[in-house]
N, C-alpha and C positions, 0 to 999 in steps of 0.2 A: 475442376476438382475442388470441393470443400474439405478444407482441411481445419478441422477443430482440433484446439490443443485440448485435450484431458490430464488433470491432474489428481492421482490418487493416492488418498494417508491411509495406512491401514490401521482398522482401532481391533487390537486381538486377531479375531478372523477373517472379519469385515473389512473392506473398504469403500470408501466414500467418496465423492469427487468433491473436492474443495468448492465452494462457491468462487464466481468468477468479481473482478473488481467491478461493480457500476460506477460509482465516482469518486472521484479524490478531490477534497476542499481542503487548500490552506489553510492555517488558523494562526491566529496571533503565538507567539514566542515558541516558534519553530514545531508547532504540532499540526502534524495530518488527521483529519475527519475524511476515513473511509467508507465508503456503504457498498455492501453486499447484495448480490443477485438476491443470495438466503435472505434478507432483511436486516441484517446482524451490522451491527454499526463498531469500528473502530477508532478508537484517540490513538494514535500515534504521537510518539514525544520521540522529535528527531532530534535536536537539542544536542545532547551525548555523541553523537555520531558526528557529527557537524566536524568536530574535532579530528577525525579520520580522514584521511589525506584522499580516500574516493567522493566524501561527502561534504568535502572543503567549500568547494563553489556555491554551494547552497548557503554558504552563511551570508551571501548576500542574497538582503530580501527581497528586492525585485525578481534574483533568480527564484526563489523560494515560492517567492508568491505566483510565478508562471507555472507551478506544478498542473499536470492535468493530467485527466486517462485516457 
């Protein structure tokens, strides 16, 4: 059985299915470079979070830099 996860925003009446992740790249002083199925590229600035007792581990950069998708 193939089971795709679907995820839907609704924009007014419409909805959409979110583009799915294609890659995650680490980037120097705790920012993600995301790329979208869409094309659509995101910086993430983890940074702030880091701080957050779920996102603690990460402020080491060996862990940081193993990020993958």
């Amino acid at each position: 059985m193939n089971r795709e996860r679907r995820i839907f925003v609704a924009y007014g009446a419409k909805e959409q299915q979110l583009p799915e992740i294609r890659q995650v790249t680490p980037l120097k002083d705790y920012r993600l470079k995301l790329e979208f199925t869409s094309g659509s590229l995101l910086i993430l600035n983890m940074a702030e979070q880091l701080n957050q007792v779920r996102y603690a581990p990460l402020k080491d950069v060996d862990i940081f830099n193993s990020v993958t998708n």
